[in-house]
N, C-alpha and C positions, 0 to 999 in steps of 0.2 A: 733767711735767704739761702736759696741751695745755690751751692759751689763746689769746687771742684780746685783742688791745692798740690803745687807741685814746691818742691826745693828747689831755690836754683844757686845760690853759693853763700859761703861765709866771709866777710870777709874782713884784715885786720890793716888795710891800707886801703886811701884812696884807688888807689893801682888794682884791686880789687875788686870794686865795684862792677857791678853788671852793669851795659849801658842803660842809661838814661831811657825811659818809654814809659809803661802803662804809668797812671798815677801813682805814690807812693804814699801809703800811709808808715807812721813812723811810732813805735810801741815803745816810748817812756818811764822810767820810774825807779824809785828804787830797790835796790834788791830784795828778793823773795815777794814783791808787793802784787805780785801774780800773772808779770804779762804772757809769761808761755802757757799758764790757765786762761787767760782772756781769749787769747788766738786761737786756742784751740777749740771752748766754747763757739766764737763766730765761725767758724771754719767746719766744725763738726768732724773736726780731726787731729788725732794726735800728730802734728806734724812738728809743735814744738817741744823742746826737749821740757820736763820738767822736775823740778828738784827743791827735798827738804833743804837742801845747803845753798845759803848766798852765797852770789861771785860766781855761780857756775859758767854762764853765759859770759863769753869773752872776745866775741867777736859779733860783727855787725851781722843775722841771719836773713839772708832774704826768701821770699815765699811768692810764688806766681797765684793769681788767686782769678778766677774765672766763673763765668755762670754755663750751666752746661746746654752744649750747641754753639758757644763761641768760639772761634777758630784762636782767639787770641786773646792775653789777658787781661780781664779790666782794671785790675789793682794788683800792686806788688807791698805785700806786708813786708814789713823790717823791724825784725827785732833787735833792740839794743841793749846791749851790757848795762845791768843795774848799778846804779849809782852809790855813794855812802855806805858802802861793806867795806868796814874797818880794817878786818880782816886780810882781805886781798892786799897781795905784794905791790910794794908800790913802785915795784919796776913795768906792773904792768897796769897800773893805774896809771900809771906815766904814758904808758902806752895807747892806753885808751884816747887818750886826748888828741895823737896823731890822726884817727881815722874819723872819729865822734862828731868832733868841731869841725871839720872839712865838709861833712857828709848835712850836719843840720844849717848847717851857714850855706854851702855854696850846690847843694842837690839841686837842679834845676828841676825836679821831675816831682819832688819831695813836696806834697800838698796839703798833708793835714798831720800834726803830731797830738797824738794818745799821749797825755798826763795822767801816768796812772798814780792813784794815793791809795794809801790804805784805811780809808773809814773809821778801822777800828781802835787809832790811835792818836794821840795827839795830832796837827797840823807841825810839818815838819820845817826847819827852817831850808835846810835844801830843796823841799819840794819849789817851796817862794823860790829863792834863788831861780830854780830853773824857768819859773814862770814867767820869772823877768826878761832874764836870756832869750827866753823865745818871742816876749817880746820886743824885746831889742832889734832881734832877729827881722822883725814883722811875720814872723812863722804863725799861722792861723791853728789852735791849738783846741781840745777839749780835757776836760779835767773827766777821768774816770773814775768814781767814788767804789775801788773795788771790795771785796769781801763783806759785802752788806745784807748777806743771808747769816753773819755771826753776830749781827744787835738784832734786838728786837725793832719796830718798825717807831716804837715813841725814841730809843733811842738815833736809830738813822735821820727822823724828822728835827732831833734835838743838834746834833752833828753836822748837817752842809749847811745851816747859816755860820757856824764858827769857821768850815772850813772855807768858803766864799770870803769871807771876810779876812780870813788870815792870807789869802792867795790873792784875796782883791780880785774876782771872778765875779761874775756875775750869775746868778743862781740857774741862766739857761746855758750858760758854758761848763754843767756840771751833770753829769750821768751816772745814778748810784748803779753801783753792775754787782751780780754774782753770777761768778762759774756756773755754781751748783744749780742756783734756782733757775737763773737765765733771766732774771731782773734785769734790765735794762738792753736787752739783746735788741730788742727790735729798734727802740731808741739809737742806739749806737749805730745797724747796721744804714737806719736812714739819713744820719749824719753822715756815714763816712760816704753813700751812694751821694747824697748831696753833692757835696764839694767833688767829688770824684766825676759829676755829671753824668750818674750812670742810671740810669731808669729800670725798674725790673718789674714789668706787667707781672709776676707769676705771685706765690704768695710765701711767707716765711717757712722754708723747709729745708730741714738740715739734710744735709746730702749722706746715702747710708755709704756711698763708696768713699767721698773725703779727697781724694786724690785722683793723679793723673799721670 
């Protein structure tokens, strides 16, 4: 899908937030598990920050995201600080929790959350947890199976029934993604145009400009 991506704030309070408008999709996971590589594959731009070290990402980033000739924007991506990095101070895990919880519970605008996991490793027990939450939440969610260009493909096909099972998913709530190959690009972008009610007659092409 071509698009066209602009920054528009970070933020580490409710107080913070950009108003409420386009759909918001919301990018999940735990640390290093590759969401500023996810976004920046659909996007077809480095717009998110990206890094070997967990915990970098510390505030909620939001992203205007549009097709181009639209005067305005059809989805706003929101990246959120990865979760279970041991490492991060826990003055500002603490922290986290102030802006996090506010934004996934009470975002009126906020339409589909990206559960990203990492394929390549056991089924996490926080990833469950957050599963739960979102359903608690009634948050409409999809499971992203990412880094799935690093097994081979009997391994990937051996891997989302255990991971389905551990998360209690159901195996079409589940999208094996990679960066690199762009495995499951087109999948993901028709789920999020779904729910986002966004129609795009044109055909899957990454935009060479990126930005706006």
């Amino acid at each position: 899908m071509k698009v066209l991506t602009r920054f528009v704030t970070s933020a580490a309070a409710p107080l913070q937030f950009p108003p409420a408008g386009a759909p918001e999709i919301a990018f999940l996971g735990r640390s290093n598990v590759g969401k500023s590589s996810l976004i920046n594959s659909l996007v077809g731009s480095k717009i998110a920050k990206t890094s070997n070290t967990p915990g970098r990402t510390q505030t909620i980033n939001f992203f205007q995201v549009r097709r181009p000739g639209k005067p305005s924007p059809d989805f706003v991506f929101a990246d959120l600080p990865g979760y279970g990095y041991a490492r991060a101070p826990k003055e500002i895990t603490a922290q986290w929790a102030q802006f996090i919880n506010p934004y996934l519970e009470e975002r009126e605008s906020l339409v589909l959350c990206l559960s990203l996991v990492d394929v390549t490793i056991p089924p996490q027990a926080l990833d469950l947890q957050l599963m739960d939450w979102l359903r608690h939440m009634d948050r409409q969610f999809i499971v992203v199976a990412t880094k799935a260009d690093r097994i081979s493909n009997s391994q990937l096909r051996a891997s989302l029934p255990k991971l389905c099972d551990h998360l209690r998913v159901l195996p079409s709530q589940v999208i094996p993604f990679s960066a690199k190959s762009r495995l499951g690009y087109d999948e993901l972008w028709a789920a999020i145009k779904a729910v986002a009610g966004v129609e795009d007659p044109g055909t899957n092409q990454i935009s060479k400009t990126g930005s706006y």
